[in-house]
Backbone bond lengths (Angstrom), bond angles and torsions (degrees), N, CA, C in turn:
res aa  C-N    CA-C-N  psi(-1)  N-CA   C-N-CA  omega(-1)  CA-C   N-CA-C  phi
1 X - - - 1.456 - - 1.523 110.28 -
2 X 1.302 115.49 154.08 1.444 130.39 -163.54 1.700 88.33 -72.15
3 X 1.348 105.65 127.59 1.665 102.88 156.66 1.577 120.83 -68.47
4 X 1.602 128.41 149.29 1.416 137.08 175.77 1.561 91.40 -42.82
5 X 1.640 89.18 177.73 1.356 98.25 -178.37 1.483 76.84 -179.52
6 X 2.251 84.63 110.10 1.204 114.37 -147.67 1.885 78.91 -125.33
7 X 1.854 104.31 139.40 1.671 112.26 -176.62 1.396 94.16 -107.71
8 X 1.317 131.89 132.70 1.639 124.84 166.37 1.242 107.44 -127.05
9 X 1.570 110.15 142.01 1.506 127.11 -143.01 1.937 104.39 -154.27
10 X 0.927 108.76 111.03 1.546 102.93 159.44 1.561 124.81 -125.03
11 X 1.579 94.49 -154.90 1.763 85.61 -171.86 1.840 86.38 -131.12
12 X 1.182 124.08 -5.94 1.508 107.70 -171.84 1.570 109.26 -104.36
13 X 1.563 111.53 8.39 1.735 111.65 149.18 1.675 90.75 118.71
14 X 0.834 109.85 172.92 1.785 117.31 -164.07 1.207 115.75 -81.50
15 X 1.482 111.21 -17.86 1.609 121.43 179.46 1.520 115.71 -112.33
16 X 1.161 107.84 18.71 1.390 118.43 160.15 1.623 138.71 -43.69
17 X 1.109 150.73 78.76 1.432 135.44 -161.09 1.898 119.22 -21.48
18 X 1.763 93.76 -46.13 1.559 96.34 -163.21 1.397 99.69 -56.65
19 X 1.552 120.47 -52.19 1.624 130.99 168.66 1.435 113.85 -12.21
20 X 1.583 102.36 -57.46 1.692 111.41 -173.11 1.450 104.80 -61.94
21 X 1.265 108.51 -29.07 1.528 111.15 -157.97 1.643 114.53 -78.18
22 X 1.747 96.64 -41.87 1.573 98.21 176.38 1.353 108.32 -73.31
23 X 1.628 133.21 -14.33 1.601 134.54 -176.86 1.385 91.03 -66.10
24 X 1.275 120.54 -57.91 1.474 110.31 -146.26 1.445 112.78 -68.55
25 X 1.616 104.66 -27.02 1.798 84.96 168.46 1.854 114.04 -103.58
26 X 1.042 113.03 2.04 2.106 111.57 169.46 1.369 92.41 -73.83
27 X 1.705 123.13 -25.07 1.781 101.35 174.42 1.438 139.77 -86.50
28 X 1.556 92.16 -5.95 1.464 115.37 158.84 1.811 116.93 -64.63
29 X 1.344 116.37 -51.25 1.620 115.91 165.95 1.472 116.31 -74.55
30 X 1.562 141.23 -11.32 1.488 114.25 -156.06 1.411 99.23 -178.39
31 X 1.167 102.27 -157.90 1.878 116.71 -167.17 1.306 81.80 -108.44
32 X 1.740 121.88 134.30 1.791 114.41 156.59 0.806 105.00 -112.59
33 X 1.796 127.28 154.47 1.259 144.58 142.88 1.068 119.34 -93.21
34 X 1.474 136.32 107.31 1.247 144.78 175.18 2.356 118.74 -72.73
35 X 1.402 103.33 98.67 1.199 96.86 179.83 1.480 107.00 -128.28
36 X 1.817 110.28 99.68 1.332 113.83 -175.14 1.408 139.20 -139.03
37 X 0.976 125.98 119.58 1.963 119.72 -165.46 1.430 103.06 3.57
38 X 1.557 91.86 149.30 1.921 97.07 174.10 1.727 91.39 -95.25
39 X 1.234 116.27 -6.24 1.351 125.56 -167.34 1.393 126.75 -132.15
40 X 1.413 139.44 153.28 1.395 131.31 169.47 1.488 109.27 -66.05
41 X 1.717 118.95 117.79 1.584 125.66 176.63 1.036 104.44 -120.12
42 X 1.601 134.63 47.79 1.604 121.97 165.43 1.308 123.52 -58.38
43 X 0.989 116.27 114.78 1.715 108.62 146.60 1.730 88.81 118.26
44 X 1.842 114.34 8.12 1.414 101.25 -178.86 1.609 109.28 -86.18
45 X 1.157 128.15 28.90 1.553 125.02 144.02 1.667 101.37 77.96
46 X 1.391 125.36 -128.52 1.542 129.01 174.63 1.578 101.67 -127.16
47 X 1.290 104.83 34.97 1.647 109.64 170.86 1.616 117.14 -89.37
48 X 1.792 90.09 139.42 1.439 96.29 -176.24 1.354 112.38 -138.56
49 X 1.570 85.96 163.32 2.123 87.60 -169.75 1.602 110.00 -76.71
50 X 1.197 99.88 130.33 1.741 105.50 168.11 1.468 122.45 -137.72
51 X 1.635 100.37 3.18 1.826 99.64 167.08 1.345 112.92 -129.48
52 X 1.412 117.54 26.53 1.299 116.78 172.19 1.587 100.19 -138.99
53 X 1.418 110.51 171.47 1.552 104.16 -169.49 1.993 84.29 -97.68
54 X 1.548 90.15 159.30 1.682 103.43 160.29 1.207 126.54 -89.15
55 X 1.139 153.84 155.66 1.224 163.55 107.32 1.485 129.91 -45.96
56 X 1.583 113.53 112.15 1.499 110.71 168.84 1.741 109.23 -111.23
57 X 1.081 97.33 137.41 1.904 86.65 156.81 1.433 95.40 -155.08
58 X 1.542 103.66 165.88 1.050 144.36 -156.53 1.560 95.77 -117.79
59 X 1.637 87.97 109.74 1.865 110.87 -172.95 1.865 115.00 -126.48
60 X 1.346 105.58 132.08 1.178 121.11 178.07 1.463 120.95 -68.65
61 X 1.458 125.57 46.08 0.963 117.35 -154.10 1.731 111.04 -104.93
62 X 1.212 105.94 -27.71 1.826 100.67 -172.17 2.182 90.75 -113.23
63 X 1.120 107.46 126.32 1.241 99.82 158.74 1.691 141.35 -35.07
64 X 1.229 136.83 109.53 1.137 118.28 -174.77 1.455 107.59 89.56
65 X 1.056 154.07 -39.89 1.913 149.33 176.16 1.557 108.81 -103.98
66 X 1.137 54.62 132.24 1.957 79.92 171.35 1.552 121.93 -70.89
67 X 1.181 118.42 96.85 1.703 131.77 -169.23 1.249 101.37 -113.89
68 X 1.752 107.84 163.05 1.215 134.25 175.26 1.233 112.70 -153.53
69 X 1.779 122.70 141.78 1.674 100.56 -179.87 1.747 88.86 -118.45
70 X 1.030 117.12 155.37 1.890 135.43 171.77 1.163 115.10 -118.47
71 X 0.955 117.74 139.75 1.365 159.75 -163.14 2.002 106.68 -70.90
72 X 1.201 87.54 -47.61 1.628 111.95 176.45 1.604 98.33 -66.60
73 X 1.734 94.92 175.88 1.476 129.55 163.65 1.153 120.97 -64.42
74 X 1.320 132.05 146.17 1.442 153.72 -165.51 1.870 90.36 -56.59
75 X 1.157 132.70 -23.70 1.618 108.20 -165.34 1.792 79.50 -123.15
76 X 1.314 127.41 -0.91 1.297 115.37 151.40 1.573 117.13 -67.50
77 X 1.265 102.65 -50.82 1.389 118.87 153.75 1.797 119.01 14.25
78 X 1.816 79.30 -83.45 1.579 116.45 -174.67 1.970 113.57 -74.38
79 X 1.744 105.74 -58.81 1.656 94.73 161.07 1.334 123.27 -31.68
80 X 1.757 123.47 -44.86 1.314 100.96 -148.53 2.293 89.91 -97.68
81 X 0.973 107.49 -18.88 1.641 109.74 171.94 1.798 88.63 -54.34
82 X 1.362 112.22 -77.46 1.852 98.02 -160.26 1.666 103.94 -49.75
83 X 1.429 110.65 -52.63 1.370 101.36 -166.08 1.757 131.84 -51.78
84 X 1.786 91.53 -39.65 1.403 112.95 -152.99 1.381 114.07 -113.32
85 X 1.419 111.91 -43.59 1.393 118.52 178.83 1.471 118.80 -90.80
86 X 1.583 113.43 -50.47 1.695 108.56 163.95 1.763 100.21 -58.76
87 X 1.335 111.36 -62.68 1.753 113.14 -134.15 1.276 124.90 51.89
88 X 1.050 138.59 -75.27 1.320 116.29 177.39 1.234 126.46 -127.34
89 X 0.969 113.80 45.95 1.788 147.35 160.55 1.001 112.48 -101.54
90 X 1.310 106.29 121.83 1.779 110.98 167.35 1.442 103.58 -113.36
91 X 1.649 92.38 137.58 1.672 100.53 169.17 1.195 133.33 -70.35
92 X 1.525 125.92 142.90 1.207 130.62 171.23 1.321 118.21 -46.81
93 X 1.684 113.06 -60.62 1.094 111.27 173.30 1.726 96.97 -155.09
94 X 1.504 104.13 178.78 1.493 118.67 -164.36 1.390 114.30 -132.74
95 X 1.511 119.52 125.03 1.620 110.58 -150.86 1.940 78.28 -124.46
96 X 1.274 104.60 127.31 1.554 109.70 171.94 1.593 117.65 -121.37
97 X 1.667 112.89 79.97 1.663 110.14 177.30 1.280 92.20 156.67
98 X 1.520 138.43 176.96 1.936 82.24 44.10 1.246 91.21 -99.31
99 X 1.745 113.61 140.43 1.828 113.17 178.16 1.526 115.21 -102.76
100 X 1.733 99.11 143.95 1.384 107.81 -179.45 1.064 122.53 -48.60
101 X 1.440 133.88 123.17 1.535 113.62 -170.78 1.322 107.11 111.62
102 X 1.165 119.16 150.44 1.927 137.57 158.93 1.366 120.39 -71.95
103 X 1.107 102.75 127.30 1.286 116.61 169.55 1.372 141.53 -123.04
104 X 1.602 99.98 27.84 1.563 123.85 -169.43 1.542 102.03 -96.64
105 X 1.315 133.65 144.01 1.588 135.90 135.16 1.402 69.87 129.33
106 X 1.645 109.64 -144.50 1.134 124.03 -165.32 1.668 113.74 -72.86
107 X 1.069 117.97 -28.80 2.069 120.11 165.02 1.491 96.01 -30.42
108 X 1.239 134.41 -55.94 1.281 122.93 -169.88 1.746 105.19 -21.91
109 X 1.489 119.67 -66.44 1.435 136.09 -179.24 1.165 106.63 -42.32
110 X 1.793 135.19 -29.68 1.219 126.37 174.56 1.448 134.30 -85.12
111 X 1.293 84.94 -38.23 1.776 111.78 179.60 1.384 125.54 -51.84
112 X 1.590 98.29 115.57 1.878 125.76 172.79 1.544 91.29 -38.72
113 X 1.635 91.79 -55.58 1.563 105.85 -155.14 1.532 128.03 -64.45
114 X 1.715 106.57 -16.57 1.602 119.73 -168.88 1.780 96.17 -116.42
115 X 1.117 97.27 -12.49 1.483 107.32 173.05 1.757 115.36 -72.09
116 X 1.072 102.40 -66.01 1.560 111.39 174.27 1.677 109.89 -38.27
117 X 1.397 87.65 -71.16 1.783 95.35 -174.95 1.969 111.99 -51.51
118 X 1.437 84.05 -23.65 1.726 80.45 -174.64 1.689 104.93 -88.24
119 X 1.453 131.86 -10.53 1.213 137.55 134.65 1.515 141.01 -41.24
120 X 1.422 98.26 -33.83 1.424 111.84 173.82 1.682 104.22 -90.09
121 X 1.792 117.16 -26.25 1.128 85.32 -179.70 1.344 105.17 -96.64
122 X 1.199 140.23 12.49 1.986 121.73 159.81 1.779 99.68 -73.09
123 X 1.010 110.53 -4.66 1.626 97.98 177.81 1.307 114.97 -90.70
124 X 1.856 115.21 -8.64 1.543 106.91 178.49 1.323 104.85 112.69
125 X 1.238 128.99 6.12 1.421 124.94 -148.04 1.124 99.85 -124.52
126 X 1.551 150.04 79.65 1.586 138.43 -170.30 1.306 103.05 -56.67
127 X 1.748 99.40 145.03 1.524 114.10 -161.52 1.552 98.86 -148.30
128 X 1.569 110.01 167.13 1.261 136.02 -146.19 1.514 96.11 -149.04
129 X 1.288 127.06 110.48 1.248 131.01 150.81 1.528 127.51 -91.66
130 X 1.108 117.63 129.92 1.704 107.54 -169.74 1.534 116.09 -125.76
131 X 0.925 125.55 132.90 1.452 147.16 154.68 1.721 141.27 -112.40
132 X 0.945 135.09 139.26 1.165 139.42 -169.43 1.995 94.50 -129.63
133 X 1.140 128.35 121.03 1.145 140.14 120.43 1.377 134.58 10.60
134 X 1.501 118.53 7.57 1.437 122.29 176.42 1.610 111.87 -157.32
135 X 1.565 100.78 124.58 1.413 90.35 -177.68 1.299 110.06 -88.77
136 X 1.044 138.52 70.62 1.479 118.78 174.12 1.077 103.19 -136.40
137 X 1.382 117.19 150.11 1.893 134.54 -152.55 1.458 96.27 -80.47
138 X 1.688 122.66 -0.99 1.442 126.17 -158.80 1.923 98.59 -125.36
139 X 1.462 107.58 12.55 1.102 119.40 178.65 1.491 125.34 -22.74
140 X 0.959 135.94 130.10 2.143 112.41 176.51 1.532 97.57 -111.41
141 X 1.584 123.08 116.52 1.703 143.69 -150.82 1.405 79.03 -98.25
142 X 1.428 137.40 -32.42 1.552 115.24 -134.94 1.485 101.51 -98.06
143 X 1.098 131.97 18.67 1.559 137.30 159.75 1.729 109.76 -82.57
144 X 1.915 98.95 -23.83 1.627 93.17 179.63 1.228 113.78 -94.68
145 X 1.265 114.92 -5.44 1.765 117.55 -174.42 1.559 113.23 -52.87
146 X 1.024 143.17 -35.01 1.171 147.49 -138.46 1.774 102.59 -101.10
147 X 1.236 86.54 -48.54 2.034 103.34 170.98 1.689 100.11 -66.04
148 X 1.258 109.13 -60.25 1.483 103.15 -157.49 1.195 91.75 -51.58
149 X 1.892 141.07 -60.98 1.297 152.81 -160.48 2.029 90.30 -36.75
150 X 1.409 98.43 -62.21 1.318 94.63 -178.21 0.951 120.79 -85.75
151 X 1.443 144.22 47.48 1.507 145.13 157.10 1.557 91.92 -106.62
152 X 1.709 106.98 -67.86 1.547 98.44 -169.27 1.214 119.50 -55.06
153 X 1.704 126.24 -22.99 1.142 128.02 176.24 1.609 110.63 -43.27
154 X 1.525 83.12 -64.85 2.054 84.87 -167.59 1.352 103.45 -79.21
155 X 1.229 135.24 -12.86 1.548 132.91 171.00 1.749 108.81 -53.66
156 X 1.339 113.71 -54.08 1.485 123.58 177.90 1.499 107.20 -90.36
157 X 1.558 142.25 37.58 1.091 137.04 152.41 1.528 102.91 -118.14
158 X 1.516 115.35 -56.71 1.193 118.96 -170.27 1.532 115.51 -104.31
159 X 1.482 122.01 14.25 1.368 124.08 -170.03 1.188 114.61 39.35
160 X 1.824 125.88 -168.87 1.322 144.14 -175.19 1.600 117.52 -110.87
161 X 1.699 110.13 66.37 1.457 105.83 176.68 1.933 117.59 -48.56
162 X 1.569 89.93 124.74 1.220 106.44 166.00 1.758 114.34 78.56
163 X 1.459 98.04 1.26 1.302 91.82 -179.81 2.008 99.39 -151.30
164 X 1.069 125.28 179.54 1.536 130.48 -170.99 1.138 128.82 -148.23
165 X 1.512 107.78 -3.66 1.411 128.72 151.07 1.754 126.23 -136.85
166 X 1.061 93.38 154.20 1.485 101.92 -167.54 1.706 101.36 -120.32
167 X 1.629 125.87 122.63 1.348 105.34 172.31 1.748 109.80 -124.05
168 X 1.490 104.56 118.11 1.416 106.41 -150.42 1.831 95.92 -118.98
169 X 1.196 90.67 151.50 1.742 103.49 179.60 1.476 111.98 -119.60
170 X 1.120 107.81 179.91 1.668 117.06 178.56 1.373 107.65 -173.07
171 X 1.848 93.34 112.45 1.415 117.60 170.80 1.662 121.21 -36.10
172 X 1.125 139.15 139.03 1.269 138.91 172.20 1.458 128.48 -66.38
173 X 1.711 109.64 43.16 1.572 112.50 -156.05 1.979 91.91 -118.91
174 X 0.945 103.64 174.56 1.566 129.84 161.28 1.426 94.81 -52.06
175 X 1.152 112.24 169.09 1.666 126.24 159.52 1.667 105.75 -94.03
176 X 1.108 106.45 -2.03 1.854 74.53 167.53 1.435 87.88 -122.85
177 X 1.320 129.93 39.28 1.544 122.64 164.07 1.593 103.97 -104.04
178 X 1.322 96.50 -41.74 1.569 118.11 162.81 1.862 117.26 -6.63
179 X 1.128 154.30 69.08 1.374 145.23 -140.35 1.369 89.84 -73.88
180 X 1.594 116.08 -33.50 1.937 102.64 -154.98 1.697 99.32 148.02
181 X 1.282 111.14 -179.87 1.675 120.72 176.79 1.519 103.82 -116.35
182 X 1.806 114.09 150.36 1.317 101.31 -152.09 2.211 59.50 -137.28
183 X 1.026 113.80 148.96 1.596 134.06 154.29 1.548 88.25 -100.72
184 X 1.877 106.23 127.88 0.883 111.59 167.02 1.743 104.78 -145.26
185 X 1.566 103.20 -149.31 1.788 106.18 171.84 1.793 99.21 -124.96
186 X 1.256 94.84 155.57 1.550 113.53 172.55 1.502 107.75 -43.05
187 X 0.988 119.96 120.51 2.010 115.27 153.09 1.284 132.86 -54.15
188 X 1.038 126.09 139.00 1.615 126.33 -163.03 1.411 106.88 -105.35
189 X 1.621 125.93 63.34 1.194 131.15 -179.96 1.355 118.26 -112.25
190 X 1.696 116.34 -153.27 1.861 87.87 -176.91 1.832 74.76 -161.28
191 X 1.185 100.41 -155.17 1.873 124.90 -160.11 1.539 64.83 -140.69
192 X 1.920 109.74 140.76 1.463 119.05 152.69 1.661 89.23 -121.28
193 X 1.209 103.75 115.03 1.852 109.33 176.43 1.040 150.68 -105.77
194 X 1.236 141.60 125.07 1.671 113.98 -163.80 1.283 92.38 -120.40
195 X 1.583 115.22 169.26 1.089 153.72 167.90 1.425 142.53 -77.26
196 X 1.521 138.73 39.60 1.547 143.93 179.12 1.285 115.08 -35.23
197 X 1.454 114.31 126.84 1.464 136.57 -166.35 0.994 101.10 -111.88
198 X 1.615 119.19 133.82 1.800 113.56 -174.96 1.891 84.73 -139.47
199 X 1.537 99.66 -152.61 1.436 109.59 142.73 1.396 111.51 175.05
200 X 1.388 113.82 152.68 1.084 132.51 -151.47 1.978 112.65 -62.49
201 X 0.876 121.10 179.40 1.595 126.87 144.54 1.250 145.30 -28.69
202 X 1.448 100.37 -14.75 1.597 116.72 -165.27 1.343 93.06 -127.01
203 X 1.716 125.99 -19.87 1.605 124.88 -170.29 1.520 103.71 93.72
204 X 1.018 132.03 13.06 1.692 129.28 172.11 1.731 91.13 -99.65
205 X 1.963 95.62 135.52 1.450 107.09 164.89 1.241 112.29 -100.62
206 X 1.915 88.84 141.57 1.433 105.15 169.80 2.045 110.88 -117.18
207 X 1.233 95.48 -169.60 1.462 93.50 -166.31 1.228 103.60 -122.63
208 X 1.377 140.59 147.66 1.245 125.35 167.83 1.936 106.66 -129.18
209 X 1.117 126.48 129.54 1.925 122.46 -163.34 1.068 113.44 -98.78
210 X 1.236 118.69 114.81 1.608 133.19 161.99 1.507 131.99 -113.21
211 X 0.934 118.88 -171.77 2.101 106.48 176.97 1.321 78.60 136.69
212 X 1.751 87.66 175.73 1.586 108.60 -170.37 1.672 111.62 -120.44
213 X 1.083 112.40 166.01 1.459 116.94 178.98 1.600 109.40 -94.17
214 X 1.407 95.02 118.89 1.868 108.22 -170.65 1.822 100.65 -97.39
215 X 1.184 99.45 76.67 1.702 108.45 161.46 1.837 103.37 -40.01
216 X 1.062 111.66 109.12 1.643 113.29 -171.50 1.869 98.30 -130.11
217 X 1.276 118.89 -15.48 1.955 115.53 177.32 1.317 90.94 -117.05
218 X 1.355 120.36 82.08 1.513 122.37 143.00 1.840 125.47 -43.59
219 X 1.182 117.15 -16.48 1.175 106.05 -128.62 2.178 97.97 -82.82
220 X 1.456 104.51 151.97 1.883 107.09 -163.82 1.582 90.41 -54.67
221 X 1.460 151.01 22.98 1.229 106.00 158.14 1.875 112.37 -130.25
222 X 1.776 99.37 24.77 1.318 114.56 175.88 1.801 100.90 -88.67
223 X 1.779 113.89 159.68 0.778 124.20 160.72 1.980 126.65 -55.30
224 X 1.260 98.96 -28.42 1.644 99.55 175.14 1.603 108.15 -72.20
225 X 0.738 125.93 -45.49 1.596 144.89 166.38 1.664 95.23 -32.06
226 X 1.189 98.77 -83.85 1.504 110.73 -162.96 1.907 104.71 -54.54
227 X 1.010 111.35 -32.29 1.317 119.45 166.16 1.700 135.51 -56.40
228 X 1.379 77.79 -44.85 1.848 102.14 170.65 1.435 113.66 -51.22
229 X 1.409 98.76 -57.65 1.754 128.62 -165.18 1.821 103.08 -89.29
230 X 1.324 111.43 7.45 1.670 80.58 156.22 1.888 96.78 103.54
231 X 1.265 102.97 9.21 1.901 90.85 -171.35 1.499 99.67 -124.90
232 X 0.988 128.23 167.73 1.319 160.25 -174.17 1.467 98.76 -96.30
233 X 1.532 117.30 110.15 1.321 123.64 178.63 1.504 112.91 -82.53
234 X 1.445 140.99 141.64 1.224 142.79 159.50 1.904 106.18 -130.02
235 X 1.118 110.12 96.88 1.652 103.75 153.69 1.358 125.72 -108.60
236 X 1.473 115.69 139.10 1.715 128.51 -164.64 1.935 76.97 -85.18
237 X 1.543 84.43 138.10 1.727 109.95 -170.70 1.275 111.22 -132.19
238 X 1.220 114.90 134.66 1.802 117.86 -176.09 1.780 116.15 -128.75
239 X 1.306 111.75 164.53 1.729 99.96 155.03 0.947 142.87 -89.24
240 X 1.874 105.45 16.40 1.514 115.00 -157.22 1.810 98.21 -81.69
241 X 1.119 144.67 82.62 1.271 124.32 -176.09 1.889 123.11 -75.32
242 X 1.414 119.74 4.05 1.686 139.82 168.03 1.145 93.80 -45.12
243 X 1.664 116.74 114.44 1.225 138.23 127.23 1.789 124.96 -36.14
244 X 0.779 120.72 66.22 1.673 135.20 -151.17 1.467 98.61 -88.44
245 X 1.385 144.49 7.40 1.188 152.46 145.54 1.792 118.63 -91.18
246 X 1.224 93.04 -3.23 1.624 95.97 -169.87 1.808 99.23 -93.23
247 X 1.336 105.46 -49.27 1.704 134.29 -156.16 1.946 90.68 -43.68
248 X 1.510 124.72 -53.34 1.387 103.90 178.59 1.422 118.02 -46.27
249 X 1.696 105.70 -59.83 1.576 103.18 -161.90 1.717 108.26 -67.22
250 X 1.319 118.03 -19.93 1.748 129.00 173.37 1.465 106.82 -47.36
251 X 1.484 121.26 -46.82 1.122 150.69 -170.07 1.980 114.31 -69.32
252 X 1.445 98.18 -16.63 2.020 101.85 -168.70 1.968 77.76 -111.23
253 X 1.091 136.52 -10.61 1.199 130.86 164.53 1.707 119.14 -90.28
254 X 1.787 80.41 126.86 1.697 94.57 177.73 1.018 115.04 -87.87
255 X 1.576 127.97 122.15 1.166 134.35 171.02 1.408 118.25 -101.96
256 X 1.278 120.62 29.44 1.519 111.83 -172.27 1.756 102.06 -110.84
């Protein structure tokens, strides 16, 4: 039987550790194609280049797979793999991370990393976004190996009923601190942010943005929850963003 034919994609640049980390087990199931920032693009959302040209090349970087790093955005990333690098191969499935940092609650809306994968899945392609719980470039992946083994496992046996992306996290613990994986829903929290005023060399101010993340949906069947307590977050993720409880009462309002 034909082996998968698995696309891996992040947002923290091609030489990333987490990168290495999700290769080493998608090469245990399948053939990979590695298509990933030539650069760190966190937090660039589902933005893509359309007034500058891209750059692809073709880099020797992981033994044995066929890689490329781009110039573009994390879901540029992914366009130019279906368009340019498969052509007419479609992937089995699409592994995006694992990225430094969280990407549960509202980050979803920011994320290179949940972005891409959520690119690959309007193309048909069930996908996997990954995160681990620590930003640091010195990250240790190998507490997540064992989960990820078993996500993609059952991801490529039994696919993603009813849904085509999955955006999953991982607590910053050991694997036997690890409680388990909880399917849950997004948290309804926010970034409260401020703004630092400096100025440059010349005396013109610029701004630079910081603030903290206000965990505000505790509640046991959100991803922050499950995070708190020791579990492995998975929420099924879509592009539908319709308020679909709103649309009656939208409807007794005259807008003309």
């Amino acid at each position: 039987m034909r082996k998968p034919l698995i696309l891996l994609t992040n947002d923290d640049g091609i030489n990333a550790p987490g990168l290495r980390a999700s290769l080493s087990v998608a090469k245990e199931f399948g053939e990979v194609v590695v298509v990933a920032p030539d650069s760190p693009q966190s937090a660039k959302g589902h933005a893509i280049t359309i007034s500058d040209p891209i750059r692809l090349k073709k880099v020797d970087v992981f033994e044995g797979v066929e890689a490329y790093e781009c110039s573009g955005t994390p879901v540029d990333c992914v366009k130019l793999a279906k368009h340019v690098v498969l052509k007419n191969r479609q992937a089995d499935l699409c592994i995006s991370g694992i990225n430094h940092g969280s990407n549960a609650s509202i980050n979803i809306l920011y994320s290179g990393t949940v972005s891409a994968a959520m690119e690959a899945s309007l193309e048909g392609i069930p996908s996997i976004a990954l995160s681990l719980l620590d930003f640091a470039w010195t990250a240790d992946f190998r507490q997540a190996r064992p989960f990820l083994k078993l996500i993609v496992r059952k991801v490529l046996e039994k696919g993603l009923p009813n849904c085509n992306l999955i955006n999953v996290n991982i607590p910053k613990l050991t694997t036997a601190q690890i409680k388990g994986i909880k399917v849950c829903r997004q948290s309804d929290s926010r970034w409260e942010e401020e703004f630092h005023e400096a100025k440059d060399p010349r005396g013109v101010p610029y701004y630079w943005m910081g603030g903290d993340f206000a965990a505000t949906d505790m509640a046991e069947d959100t991803d922050m929850w499950a995070l708190k307590n020791g579990y492995i977050s998975i929420v099924p993720s879509g592009h539908d963003l319709t308020k679909y409880d709103a649309i009656d009462q939208l409807n007794e309002v005259t807008f003309a």
